[in-house]
C-alpha positions in Angstrom: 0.0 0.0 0.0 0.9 3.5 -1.0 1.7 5.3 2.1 -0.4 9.0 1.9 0.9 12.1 2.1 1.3 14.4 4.4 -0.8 16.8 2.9 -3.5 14.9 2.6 -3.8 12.7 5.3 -6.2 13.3 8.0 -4.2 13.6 11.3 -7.4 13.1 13.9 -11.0 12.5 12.6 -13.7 15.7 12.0 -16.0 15.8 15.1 -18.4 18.6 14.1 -21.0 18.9 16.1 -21.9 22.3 14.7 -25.3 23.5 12.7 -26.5 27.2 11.8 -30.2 28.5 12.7 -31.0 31.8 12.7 -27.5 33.5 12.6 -26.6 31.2 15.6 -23.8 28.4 15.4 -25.4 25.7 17.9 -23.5 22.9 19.7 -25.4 19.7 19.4 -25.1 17.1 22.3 -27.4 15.0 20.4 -26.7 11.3 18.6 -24.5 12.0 15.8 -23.6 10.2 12.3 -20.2 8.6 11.8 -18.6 9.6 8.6 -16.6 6.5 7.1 -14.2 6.8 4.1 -14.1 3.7 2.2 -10.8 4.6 1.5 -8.5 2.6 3.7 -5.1 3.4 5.3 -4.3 0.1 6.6 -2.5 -3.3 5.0 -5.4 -5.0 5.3 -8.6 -3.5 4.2 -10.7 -1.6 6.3 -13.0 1.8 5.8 -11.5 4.9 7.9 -13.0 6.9 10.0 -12.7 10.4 9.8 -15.3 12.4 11.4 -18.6 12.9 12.5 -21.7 15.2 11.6 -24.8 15.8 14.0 -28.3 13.7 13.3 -30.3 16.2 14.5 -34.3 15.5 14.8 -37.6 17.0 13.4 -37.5 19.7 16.3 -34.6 21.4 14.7 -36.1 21.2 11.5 -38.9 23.1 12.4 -36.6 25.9 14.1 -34.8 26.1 10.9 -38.2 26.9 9.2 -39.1 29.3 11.6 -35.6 30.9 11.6 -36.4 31.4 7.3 -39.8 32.6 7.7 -38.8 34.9 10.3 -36.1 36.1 7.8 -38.4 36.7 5.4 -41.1 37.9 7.5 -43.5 37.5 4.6 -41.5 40.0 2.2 -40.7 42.3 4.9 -37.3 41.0 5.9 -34.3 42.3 6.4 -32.5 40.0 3.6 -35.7 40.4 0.9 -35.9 43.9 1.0 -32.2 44.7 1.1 -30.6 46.8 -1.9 -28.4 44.6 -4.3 -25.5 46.2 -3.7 -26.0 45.1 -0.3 -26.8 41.7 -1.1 -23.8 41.9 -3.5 -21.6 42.8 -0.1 -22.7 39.8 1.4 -21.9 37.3 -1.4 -19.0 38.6 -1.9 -18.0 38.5 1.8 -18.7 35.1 1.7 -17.2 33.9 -1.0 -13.8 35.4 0.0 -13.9 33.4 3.5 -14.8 30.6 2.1 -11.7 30.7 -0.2 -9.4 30.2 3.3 -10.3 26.5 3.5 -10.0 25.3 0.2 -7.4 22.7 1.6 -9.5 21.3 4.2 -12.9 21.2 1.9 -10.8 19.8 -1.2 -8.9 17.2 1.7 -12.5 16.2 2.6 -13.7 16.1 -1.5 -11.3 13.2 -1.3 -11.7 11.3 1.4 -15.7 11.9 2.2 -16.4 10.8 -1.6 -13.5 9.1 -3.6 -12.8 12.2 -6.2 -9.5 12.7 -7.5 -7.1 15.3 -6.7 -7.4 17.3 -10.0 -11.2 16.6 -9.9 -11.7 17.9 -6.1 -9.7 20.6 -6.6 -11.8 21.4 -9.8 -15.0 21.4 -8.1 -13.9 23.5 -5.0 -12.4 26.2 -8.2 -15.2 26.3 -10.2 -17.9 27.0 -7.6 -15.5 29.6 -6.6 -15.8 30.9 -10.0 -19.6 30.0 -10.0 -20.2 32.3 -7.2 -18.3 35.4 -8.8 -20.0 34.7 -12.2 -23.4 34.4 -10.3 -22.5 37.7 -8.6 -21.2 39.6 -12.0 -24.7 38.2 -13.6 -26.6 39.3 -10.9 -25.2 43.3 -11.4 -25.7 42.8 -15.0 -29.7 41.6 -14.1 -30.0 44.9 -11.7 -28.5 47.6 -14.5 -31.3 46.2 -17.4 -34.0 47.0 -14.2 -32.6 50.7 -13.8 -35.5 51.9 -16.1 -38.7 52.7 -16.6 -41.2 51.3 -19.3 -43.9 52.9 -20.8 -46.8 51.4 -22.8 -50.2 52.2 -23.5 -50.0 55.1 -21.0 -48.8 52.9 -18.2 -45.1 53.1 -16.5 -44.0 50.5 -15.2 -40.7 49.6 -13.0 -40.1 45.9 -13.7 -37.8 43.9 -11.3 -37.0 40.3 -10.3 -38.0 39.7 -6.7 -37.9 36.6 -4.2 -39.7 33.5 -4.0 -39.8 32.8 -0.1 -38.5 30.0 1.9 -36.1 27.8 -0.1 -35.7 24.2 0.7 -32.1 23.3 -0.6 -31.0 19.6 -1.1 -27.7 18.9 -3.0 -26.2 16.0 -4.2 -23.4 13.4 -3.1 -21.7 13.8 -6.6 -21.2 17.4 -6.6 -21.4 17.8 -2.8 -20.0 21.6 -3.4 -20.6 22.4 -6.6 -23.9 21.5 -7.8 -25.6 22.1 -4.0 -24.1 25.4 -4.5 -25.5 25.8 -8.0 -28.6 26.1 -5.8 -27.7 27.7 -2.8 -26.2 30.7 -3.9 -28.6 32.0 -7.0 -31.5 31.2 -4.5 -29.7 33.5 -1.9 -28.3 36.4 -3.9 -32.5 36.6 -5.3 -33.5 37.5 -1.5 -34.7 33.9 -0.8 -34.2 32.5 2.6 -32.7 29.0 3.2 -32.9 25.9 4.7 -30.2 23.5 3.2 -29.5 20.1 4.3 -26.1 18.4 2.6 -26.6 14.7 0.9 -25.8 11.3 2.8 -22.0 11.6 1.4 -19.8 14.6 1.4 -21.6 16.1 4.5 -18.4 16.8 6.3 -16.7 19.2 4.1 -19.6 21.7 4.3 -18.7 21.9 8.3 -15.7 24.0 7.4 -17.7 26.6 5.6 -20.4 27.5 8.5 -18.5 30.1 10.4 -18.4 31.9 6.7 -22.0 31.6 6.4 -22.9 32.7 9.6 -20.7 35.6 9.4 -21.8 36.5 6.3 -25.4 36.8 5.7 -28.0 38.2 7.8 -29.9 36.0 11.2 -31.8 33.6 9.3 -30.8 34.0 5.8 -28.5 30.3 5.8 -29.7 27.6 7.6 -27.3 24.7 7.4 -28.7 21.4 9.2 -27.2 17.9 9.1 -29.7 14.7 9.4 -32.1 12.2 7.5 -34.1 13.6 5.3 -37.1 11.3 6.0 -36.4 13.7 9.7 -35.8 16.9 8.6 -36.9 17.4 5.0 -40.7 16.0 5.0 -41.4 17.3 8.1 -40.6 20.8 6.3 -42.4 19.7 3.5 -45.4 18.7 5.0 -46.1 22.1 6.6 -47.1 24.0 3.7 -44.6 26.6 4.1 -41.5 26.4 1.9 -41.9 28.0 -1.6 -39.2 26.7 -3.5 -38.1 22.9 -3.9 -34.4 22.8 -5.2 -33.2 19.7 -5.3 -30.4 17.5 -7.3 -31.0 14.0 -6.9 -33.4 11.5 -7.9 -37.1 11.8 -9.5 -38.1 9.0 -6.9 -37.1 11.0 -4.0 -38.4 14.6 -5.4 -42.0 12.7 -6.0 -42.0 11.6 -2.6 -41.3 15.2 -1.0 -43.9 17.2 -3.4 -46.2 14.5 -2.8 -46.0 15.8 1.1 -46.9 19.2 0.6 -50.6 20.5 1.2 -50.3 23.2 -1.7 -48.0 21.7 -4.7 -49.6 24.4 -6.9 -48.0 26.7 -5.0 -44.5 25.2 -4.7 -42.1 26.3 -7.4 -39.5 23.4 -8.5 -35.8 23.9 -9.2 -34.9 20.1 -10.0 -32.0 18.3 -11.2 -32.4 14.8 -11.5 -31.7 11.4 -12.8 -30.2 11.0 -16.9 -29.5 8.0 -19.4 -27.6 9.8 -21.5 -26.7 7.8 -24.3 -23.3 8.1 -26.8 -24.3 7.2 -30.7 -21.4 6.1 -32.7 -22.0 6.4 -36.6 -20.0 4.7 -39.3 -18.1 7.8 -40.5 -17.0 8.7 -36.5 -13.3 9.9 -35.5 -12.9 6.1 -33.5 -10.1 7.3 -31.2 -11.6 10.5 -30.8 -15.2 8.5 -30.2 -13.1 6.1 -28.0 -11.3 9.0 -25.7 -14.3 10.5 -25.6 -16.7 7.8 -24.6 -14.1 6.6 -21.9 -14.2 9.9 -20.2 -18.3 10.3 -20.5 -19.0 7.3 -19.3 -15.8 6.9 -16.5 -15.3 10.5 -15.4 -15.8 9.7 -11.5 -16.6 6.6 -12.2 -19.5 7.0 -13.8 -21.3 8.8 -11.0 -22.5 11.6 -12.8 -26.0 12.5 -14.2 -24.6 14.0 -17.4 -22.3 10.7 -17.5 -22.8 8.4 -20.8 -24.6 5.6 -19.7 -25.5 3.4 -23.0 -23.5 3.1 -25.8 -24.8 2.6 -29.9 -22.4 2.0 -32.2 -23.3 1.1 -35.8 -22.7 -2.5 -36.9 -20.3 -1.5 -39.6 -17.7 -0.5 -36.9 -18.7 -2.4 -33.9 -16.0 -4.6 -33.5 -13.4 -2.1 -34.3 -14.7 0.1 -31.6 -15.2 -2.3 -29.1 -11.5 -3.5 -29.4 -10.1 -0.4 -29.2 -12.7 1.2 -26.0 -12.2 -2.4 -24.2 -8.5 -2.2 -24.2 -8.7 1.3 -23.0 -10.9 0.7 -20.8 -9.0 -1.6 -18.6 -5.6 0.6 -19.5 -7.0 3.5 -16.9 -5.6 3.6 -13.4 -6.9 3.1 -10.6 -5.7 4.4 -7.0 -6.4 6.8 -4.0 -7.7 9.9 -5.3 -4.2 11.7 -4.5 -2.2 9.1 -6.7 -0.8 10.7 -9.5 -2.4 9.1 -12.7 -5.6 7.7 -10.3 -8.7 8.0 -13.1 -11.0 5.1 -11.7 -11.0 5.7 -8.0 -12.7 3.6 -4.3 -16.7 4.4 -4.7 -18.1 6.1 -1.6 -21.4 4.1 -1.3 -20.4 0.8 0.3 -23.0 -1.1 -1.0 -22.8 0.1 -4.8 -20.0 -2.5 -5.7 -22.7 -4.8 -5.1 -24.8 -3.3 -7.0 -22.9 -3.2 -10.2 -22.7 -7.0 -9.9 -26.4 -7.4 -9.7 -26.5 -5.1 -12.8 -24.1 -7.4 -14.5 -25.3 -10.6 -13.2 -28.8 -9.7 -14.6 -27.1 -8.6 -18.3 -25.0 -11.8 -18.1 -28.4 -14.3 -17.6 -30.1 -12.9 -20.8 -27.5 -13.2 -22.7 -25.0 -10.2 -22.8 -21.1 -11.1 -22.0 -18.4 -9.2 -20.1 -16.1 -8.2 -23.3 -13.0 -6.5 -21.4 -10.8 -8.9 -19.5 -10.6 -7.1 -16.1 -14.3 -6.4 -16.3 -16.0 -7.0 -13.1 -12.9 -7.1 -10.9 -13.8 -6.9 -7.5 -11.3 -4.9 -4.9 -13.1 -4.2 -1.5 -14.2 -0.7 -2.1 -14.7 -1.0 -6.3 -15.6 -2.9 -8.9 -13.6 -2.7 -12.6 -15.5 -1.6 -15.1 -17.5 -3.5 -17.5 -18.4 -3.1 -21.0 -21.4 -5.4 -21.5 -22.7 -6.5 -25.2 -24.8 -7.2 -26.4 -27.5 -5.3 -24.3 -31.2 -5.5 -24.7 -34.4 -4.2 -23.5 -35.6 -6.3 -21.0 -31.7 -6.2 -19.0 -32.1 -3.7 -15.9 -28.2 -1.8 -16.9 -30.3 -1.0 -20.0 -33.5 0.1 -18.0 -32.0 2.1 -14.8 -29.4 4.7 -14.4 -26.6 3.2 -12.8 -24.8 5.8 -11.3 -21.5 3.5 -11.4 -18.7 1.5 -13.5 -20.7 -0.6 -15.6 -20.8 0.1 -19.6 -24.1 -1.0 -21.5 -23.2 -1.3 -25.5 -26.3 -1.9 -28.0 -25.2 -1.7 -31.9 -27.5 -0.8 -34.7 -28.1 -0.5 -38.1 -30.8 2.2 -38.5 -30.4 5.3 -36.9 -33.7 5.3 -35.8 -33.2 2.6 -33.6 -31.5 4.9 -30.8 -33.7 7.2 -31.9 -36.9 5.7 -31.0 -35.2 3.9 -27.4 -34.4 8.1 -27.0 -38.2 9.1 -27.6 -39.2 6.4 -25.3 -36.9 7.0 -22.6 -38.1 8.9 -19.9 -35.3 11.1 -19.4 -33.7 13.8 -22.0 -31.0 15.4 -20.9 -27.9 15.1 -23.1 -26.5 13.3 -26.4 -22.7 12.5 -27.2 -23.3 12.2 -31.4 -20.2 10.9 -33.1 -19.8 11.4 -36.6 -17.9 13.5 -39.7 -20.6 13.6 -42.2 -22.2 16.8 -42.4 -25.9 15.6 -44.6 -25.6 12.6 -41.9 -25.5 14.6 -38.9 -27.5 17.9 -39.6 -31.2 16.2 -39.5 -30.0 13.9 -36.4 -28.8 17.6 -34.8 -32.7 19.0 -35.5 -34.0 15.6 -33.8 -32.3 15.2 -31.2 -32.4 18.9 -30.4 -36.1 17.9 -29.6 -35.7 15.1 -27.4 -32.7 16.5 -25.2 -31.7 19.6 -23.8 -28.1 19.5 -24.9 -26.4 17.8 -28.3 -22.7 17.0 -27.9 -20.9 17.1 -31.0 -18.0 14.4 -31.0 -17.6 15.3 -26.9 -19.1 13.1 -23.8 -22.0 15.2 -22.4 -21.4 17.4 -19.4 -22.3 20.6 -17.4 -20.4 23.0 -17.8 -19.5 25.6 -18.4 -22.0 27.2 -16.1 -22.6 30.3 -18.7 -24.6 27.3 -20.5 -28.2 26.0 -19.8 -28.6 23.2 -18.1 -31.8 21.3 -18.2 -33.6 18.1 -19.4 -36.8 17.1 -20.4 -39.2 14.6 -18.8 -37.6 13.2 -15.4 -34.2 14.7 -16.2 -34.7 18.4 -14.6 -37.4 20.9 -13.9 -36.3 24.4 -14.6 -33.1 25.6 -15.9 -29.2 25.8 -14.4 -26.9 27.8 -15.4 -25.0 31.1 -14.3 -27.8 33.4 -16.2 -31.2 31.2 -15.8 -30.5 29.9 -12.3 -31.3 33.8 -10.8 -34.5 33.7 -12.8 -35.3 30.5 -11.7 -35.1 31.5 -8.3 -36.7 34.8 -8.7 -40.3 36.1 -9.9 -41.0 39.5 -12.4 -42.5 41.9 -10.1 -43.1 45.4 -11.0 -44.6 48.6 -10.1 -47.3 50.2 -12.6 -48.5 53.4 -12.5 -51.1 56.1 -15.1 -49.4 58.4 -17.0 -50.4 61.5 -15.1 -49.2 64.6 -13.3 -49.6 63.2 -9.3 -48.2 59.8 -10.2 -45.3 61.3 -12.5 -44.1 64.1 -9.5 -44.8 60.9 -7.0 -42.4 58.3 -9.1 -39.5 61.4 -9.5 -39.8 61.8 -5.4 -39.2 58.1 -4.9 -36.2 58.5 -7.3 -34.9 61.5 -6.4 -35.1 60.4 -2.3 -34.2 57.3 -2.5 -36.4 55.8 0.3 -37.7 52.6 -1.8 -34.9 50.2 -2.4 -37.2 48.9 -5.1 -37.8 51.7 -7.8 -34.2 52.9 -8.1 -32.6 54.0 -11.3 -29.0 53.5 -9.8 -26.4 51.6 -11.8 -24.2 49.2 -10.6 -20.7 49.2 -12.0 
């Protein structure tokens, strides 16, 4: 074994027993959660411990409701009725303490959930870069308000305002990132929060409370660690949270909007489950196709949404493919996410190992075979990849997302094969299209523009960058994620409209000119 090093070890395990309600770090004394690494440090295998979080109960959720209602104070908060610029301060104060502890929060990225060096760091840099963007977009938002309309005799001062209470629940993948892809556009809008972190990668947001509390406004932030069956329905089930934003899985989103009295009412910011599929055509770049597909569908080991999780590859180069994406396949390293070289790296959830075997134990009994010769490997905290062919209909690695190593292959001879599994899938996120012929790909490009949100041209599917929409249609995503539309998912057009006439013109150039309303205001933000 590979001894660690220095700078990444962890010296003496995490005990946080730390949450945020209403401006006010509390000490729980509570039962807590152990945090286990599957990542082991000893010759013989065993998980390590590194920390733990506090399981606090349905009591503290309601005081975290209460905290964000009383923030709000139905639109008559402090935090909803403060000027951007002074939101802007805020953010900005935030983000620049929460830049102190990218060492302990990329440390954690590591250990909590398996991610790679480059990767972790990656995430911690880009939200960094998310949060300035989101700020930038959000001055930008404010300078096209700093104007009056007129139509039809009517002025009107249009603005984006807040929501209400926002219930945030981020994922395990992204545990930073994407949670904050959330968080912060809901916050910067004048929302108040409630956020509870995912099962895995709850740890590394303990580093980042002091910033929050120190930060934003009594109220504003509430960070609270537990079950969600505890905390979230509870939440749910009272009526009074606005704004559902959640990245996870359609099964779990049902089940909370099931729970409140009023969906109507609730407005849904939802990233959820993919089956993204790759399409290989006969005139296709193969390496390019093969590099390509080997970092769609292996990037964290598969444990993304936007991850390729099906393969088609036309019969005419099937084999050719196969040989070459098989041998790469089992050429990419696997290690401790601070080994230099480490690509595949030790899963986080336990019990997914097994999980991937049922997937491939299903494929193999109706008839599909294991074509790459480490495929299916078992270590004690991973399973190698495998590329599985042929895969049908009626196998369950063709039917669920599997969130994990495992790589389903169909091959086809008519394009509208995938086409048609694509139409009848019931997610539509993202497409990888491989191909070189322009008359070939331009009427696939106007399809499949129609069944996903996103068409990769010879590239495996992904996020970013954040300047870009991301979405998906059916049980892929409900509203839209990206720097620019996440602030107007978060946020509603609220104006104020007044008659063309003497009293209401010398009444609107008072509010301007005394600058008492922090709504109408023709200031500009630089």
């Amino acid at each position: 074994m590979k001894p660690i090093p220095e700078i990444y070890s962890i010296s003496s395990p995490l005990e946080a027993d730390q949450y945020l309600i209403d401006g006010v770090l509390k000490t729980w004394k509570g039962k807590t959660v152990e945090v286990n690494s599957t990542i082991s440090v000893t010759e013989e295998y065993k998980p390590t411990y590194i920390g733990s979080v506090p399981e606090l109960e349905e009591a503290q959720a309601h005081e975290a409701l209460d905290a964000a209602l009383g923030a709000y104070d139905k639109g008559k908060g402090l935090w909803p009725t403060m000027r951007v610029r002074e939101r802007i301060e805020c953010m900005e104060s935030f983000i620049q303490k929460m830049e102190t502890k990218r060492d302990i929060v990329v440390k954690l990225i590591m250990w909590e959930i398996g991610k790679n060096l480059a990767d972790a760091e990656k995430e911690f840099d880009r939200t960094v870069k998310y949060v300035y963007d989101t700020i930038e977009d959000y001055k930008q938002l404010d300078r096209n308000a700093a104007k009056f309309e007129k139509h039809e005799g009517v002025y009107a001062h249009i603005r984006r305002g807040p929501l209400g209470v926002v219930l945030c629940l981020g994922p395990y993948n992204y545990p930073l990132n994407e949670t904050f892809a959330l968080l912060i556009p809901a916050l910067i809008m004048g929302n108040t929060t409630i956020f509870k972190p995912a099962k895995f990668g709850v740890l590394l947001i303990t580093p980042l409370l002091e910033a929050f509390q120190e930060s934003f406004p009594a109220g504003v932030v509430n960070i609270i660690f537990g079950r969600g069956r505890v905390l979230a329905s509870p939440i749910m089930q009272t009526g009074k949270i606005d704004v559902l934003a959640l990245i996870g899985n359609s099964k779990s989103a049902n089940a909370l909007i099931d729970q409140h009295p009023k969906s109507n009412r609730l407005r849904l910011v939802l990233g959820l489950e993919a089956k993204n599929p790759a399409i290989v055509l006969p005139d296709a770049d193969l390496d390019l196709a093969v590099k390509e597909c080997i970092s769609g569908s292996l990037s964290f080991n598969g444990q993304r949404c936007t991850a390729l999780k099906i393969i088609y590859v036309h019969e005419e180069i099937k084999d050719e493919f196969l040989q070459h994406f098989n041998k790469a396949v089992d050429n990419q390293n696997f290690g401790n996410p601070w080994d230099e070289g480490a690509f595949l790296t030790p899963l986080p959830e336990p019990d997914k190992p097994q999980y991937i075997q049922e997937l491939i134990d299903d494929a193999l009994e109706k008839g599909a075979k294991i074509l790459n010769k480490k495929g299916g490997q078992h270590f004690e905290n991973y399973i190698w990849p495998a590329v599985l062919y042929p895969v049908t209909k009626d196998m369950r690695v063709y039917q669920e997302e599997q969130f994990g190593p495992v790589i389903p292959v169909v091959s086809f001879s008519d394009i509208d094969e995938p086409i048609d599994d694509m139409a009848d899938s019931n997610y539509g996120q993202q497409v990888s299209l491989f191909g070189t012929n322009v008359e070939k790909l331009s009427p696939l490009i106007d399809t499949f523009t129609n069944l996903v949100c996103r068409v990769n041209l010879n590239s495996s599917c992904q996020r970013g960058p954040d300047v870009y929409p991301f979405t998906g249609r059916k049980d892929s995503a409900k509203s839209t994620l990206s720097v620019h539309d996440a602030l107007r998912s978060f946020s509603i057009r609220t104006f104020v409209a007044s008659k063309d006439n003497p009293q209401n013109l010398e009444i609107l150039e008072q509010l301007l000119e005394k600058k008492q309303s922090k709504f109408i205001s023709t200031d500009y933000i630089l």
